[in-house]
VODO-550784 format. One record per residue: residue in one letter; x, y, z of N, C-alpha, C in turn. Coordinates in steps of 0.1 Angstrom, whole numbers, plus 5000, padded with zeros to 4 digits. Each point is the difference from the previous one (the first is absolute). Example, Ala and Ser with C-alpha at 12.3 -4.5 7.8 and 13.67 -1.06 7.14 Angstrom:
REM residues 2
A513249435078499150125000500950125000;S499650114993500950115000499250115008;
//
This chain:
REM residues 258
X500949885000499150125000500950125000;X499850114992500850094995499350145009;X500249935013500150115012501150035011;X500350145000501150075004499550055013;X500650065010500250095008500850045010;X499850145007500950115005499350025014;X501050025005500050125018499350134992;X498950025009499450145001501150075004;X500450144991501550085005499350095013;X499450035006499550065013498549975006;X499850075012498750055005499350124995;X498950015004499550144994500150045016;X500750145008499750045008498850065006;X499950015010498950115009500050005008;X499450145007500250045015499549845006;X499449905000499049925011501049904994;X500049924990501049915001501050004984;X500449914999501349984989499749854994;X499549984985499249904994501249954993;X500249845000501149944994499449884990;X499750034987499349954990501149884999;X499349864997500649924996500049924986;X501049924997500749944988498550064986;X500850024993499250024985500649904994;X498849944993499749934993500450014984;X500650004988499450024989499849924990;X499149994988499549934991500650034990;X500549954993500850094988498749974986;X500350114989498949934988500649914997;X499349874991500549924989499950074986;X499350104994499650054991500450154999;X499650084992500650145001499650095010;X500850065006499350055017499350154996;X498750015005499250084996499450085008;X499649925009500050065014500449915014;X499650055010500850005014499149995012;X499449905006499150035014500149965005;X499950065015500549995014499149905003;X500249865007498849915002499850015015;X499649995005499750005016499649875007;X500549955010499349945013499450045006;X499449885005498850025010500650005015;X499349985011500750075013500849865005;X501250025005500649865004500649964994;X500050034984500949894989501050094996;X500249964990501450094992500249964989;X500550094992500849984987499949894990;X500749945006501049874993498549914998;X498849995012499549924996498750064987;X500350064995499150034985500950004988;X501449985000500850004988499149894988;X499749865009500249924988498349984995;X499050065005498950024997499950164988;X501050085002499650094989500849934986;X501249935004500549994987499249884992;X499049975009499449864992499050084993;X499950134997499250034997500250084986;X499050024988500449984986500250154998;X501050065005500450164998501150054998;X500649924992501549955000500850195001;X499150124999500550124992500350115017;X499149925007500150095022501249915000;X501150125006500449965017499249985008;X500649935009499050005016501250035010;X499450115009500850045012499649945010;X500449965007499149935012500950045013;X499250095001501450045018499249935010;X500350045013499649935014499850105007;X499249985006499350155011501450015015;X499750085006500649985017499149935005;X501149975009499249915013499650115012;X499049995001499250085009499049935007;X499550075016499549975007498550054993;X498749885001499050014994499149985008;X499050105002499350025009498849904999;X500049994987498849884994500349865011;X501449995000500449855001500550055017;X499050075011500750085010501749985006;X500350124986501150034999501149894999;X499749904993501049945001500950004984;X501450015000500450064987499749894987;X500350084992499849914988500150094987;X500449934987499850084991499350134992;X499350115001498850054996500950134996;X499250044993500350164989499350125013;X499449975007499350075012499449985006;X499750075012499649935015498149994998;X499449925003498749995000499649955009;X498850055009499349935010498749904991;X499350054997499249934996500450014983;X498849884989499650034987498549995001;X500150195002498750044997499850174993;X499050065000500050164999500550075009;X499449925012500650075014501949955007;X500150004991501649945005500850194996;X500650005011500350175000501749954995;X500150094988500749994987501750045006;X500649945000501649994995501050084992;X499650124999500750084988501450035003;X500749985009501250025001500249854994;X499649875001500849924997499749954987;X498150064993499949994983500950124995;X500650095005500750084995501449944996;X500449945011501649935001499649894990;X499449914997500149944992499449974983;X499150145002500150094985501050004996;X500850095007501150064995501249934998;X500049905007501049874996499649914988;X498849974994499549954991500650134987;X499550115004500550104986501350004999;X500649995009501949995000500549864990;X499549925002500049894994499550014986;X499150084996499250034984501150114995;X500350075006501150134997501349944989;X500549885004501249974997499649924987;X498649984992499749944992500450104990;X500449914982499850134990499350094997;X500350104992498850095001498749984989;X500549894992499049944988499249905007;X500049995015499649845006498450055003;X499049944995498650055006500549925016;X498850055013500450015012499049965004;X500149875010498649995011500349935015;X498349995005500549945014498749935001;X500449895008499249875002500049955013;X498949945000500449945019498749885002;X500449965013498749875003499950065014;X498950015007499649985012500650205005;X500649995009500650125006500850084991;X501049914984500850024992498850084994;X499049954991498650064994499750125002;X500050025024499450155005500850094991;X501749955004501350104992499750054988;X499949854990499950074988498950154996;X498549945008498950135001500850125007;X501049985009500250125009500750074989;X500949964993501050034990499150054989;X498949964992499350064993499650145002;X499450005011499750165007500650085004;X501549965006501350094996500150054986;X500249904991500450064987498750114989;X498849935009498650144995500250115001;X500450025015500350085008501350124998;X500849874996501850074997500350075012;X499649945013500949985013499649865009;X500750035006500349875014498550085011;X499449875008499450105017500750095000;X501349995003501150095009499750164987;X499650004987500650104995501650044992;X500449874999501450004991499249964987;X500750054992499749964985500349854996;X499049944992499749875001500850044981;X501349904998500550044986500049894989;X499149885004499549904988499250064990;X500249964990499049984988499449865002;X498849995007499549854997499349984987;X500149854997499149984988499349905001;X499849955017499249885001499849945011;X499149995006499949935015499149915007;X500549885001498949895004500349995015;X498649935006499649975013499549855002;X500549935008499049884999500049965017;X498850015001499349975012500650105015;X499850164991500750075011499050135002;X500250095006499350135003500850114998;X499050135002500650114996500350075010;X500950015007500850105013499650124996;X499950115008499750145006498649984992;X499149964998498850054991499450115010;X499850005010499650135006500450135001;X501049994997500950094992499850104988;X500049894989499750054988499250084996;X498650015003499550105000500050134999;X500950085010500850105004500750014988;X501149914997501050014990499450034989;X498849964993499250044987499950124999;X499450035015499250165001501150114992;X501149965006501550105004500549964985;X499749914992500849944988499950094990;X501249984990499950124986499749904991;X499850104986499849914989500849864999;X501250024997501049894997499549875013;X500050065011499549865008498949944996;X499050014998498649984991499949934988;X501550044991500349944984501149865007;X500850035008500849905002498849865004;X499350015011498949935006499049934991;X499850064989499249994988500649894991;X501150025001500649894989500549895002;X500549965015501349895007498649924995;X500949924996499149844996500249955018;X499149955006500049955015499349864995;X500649875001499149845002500149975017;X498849995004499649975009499449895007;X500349885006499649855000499549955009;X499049945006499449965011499649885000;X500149965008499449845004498949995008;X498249964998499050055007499949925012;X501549855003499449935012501350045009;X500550144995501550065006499650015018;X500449975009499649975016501050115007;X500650054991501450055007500050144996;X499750034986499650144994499049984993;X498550045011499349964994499150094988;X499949954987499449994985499250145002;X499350075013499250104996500950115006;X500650005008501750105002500650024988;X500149894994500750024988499150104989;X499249994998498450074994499950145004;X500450015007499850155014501150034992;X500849955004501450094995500450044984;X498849894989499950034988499750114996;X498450005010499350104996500550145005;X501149985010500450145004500850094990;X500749894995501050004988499450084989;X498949924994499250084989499650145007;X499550005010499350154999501450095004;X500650005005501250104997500349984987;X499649944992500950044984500749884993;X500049885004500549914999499049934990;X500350044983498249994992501149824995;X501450035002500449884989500549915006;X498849955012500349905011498449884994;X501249845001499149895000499849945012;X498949985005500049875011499549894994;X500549865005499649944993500249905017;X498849904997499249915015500349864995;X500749885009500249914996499049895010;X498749974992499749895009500749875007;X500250005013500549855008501250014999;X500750135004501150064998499950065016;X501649975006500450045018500950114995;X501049985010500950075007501249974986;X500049954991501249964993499850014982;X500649934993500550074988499649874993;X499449984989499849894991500150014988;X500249924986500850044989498950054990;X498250015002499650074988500050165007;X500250035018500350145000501450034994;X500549925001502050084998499750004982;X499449904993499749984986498850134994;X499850105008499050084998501650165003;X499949995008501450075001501250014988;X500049864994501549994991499150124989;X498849914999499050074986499650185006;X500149995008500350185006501050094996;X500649935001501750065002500150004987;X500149904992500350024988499450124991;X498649995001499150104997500550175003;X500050025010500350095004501350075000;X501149925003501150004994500750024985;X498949944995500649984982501349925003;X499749865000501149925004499849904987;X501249914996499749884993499249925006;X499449924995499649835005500749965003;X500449915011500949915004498949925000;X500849875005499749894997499249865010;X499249964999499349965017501249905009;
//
């Protein structure tokens, strides 16, 4: 399997603590490299274990970046550490939002897209908590800032979720009000595939819905959801087979091959 990886070269600092991102993963193309997306994990795992599930997959033209979150204390799991992109007590509406640590791991996700060519179309992808990222990452780039207000400097051209939610939605609102034209055109156009499983127990199928629909009415017109009957907490090959046919579409990618 024609997967590589590297030591995250730092932490992202802050006044409350100092985040130490672990091993990246990477997918190299078999075909002409065209674009580039950040794939994400879910809470607890890492990296390495999604290498050989993207490359089985017929897109021979993506890299796949696959970093590893910090180990952090998770309030969900009372506090006990573990992998995750940010701290969460509950997965709900009412779970009071993380922006120092969807910020730190935005911005480690764009650091990693930064170093791509500049002819590379660009995206982000995730499962479970990886998924919330990818959505949180969408609305930075609407937006063209971080929560915090640092300039968010991706061009995205693409971003899938599967079986995850959308962080700060209570938020957003506000951010529309305050928003200029360009945030409105950028929001308008990001292709967003969206994936759900209706027997999901863990993120459950109408959170996921909530967070669709929050998506669209801020501006989000070029977002799919799409409902997988007798479908959990996990990933099966006519969703990821709906994805290759995504990606490609949207991408302007060749056909690869099943």
């Amino acid at each position: 399997m024609s997967c590589s990886s590297y030591a995250a070269g730092s932490g992202t600092r802050s006044a409350r603590r100092t985040l130490e991102f672990g091993r990246t993963h990477v997918v190299r193309p078999r075909g002409r490299h065209l674009a580039t997306i950040v794939w994400l994990h879910g809470l607890g795992d890492n990296g390495s274990s999604l290498c050989q599930v993207l490359e089985s997959l017929p897109l021979p033209n993506i890299k796949w970046i696959c970093p590893t979150a910090p180990t952090r204390p998770v309030a969900l799991l009372g506090g006990f550490p573990c992998t995750a992109w940010f701290d969460i007590a509950e997965i709900s509406e009412d779970n009071p939002d993380d922006f120092e640590g969807l910020d730190a791991s935005a911005a480690h996700i764009a650091n990693l897209l930064s170093a791509e060519p500049a002819d590379v179309k660009l995206g982000v992808g995730g499962f479970s908590m990886g998924g919330a990222m990818a959505l949180y990452s969408a609305t930075c780039f609407a937006f063209g800032k971080y929560g915090n207000g640092n300039q968010y400097p991706i061009n995205l051209r693409a971003v899938v979720a599967l079986s995850g939610w959308l962080p700060g939605s209570r938020s957003l609102r506000n951010k529309v009000d305050h928003a200029a034209y360009d945030a409105a055109r950028r929001a308008a156009t990001l292709p967003v595939l969206f994936c759900h499983g209706i027997s999901d127990e863990v993120v459950h199928c109408t959170f996921g819905e909530k967070s669709a629909q929050t998506l669209g009415s801020v501006g989000f017109q070029n977002l799919s959801f799409q409902k997988y009957d007798g479908l959990g907490h996990f990933t099966v090959p006519r969703e990821m087979n709906e994805v290759s046919s995504w990606l490609t579409s949207r991408l302007t990618l060749e056909q690869g091959l099943p």
